[in-house]
C-alpha positions in Angstrom: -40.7 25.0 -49.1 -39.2 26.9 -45.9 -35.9 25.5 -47.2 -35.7 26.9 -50.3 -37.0 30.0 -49.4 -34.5 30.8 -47.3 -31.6 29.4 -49.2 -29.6 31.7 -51.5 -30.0 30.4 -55.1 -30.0 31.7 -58.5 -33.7 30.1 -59.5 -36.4 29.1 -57.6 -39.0 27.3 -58.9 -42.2 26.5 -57.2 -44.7 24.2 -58.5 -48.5 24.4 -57.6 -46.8 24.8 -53.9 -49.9 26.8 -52.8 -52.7 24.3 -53.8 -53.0 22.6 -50.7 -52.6 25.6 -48.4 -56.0 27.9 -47.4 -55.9 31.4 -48.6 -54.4 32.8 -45.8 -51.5 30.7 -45.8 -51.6 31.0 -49.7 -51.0 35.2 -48.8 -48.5 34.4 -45.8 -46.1 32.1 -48.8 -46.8 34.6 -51.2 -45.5 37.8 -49.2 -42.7 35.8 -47.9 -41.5 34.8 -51.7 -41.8 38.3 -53.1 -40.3 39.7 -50.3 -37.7 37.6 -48.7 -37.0 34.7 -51.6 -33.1 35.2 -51.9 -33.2 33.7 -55.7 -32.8 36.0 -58.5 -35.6 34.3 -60.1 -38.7 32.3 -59.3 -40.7 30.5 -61.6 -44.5 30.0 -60.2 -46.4 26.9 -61.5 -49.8 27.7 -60.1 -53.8 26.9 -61.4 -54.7 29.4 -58.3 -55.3 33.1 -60.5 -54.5 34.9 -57.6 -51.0 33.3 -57.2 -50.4 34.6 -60.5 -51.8 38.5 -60.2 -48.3 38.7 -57.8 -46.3 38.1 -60.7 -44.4 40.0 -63.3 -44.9 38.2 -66.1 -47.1 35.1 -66.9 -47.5 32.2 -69.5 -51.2 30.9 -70.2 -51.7 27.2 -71.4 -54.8 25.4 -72.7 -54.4 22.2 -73.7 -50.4 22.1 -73.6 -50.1 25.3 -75.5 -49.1 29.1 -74.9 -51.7 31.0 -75.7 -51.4 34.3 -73.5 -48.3 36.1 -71.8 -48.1 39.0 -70.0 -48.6 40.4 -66.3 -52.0 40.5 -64.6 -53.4 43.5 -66.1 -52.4 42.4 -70.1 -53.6 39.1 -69.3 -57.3 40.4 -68.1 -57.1 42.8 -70.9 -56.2 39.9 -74.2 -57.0 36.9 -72.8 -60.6 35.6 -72.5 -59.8 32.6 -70.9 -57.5 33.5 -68.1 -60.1 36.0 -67.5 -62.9 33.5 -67.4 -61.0 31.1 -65.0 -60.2 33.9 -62.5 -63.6 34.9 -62.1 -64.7 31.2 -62.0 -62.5 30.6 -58.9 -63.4 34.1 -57.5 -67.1 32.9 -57.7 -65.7 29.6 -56.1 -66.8 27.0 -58.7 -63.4 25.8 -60.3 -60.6 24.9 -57.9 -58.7 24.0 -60.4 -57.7 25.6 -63.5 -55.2 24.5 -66.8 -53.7 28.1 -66.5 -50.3 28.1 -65.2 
């Protein structure tokens, strides 16, 4: 991970990097990738919500298919189940999640 984010590409992608990581460290990665990443893109793969509130734009899958897109706020506002899931992991009684 501290190779690619300091290596200039044109896409990064990251996938469910932060799962095994506490919630500090989970910030710590997070800051560094919004702030110093060098890519032009990044593509997040993540069942942690609150990796996905940092993005700009995210897909929702349930059972292999799209069924939500949209930042953060558009997601809480359309999308039952990625609103569900974040407050199940906020409450601490699902780790892990099919959004990502």
């Amino acid at each position: 991970l501290a190779r690619a984010l300091y290596t200039s590409c044109e896409l990064l992608i990251l996938d469910d990097v932060f799962s095994a990581v506490d919630s500090e460290t989970e910030r710590f990665l997070i800051r560094e990738v919004v702030n110093y990443h060098v890519a032009k893109s990044v593509i997040v793969i993540s069942n942690r919500i609150s990796v996905l509130e940092k993005t700009d734009f995210t897909i929702v899958l349930e059972d292999g298919r799209i069924t939500a897109q949209g930042n953060h706020k558009q997601l809480m506002e359309s999308s039952g189940f990625y609103r569900n899931i974040l407050n199940l992991q906020k409450e601490g009684n699902l780790k892990n999640s099919a959004v990502k």
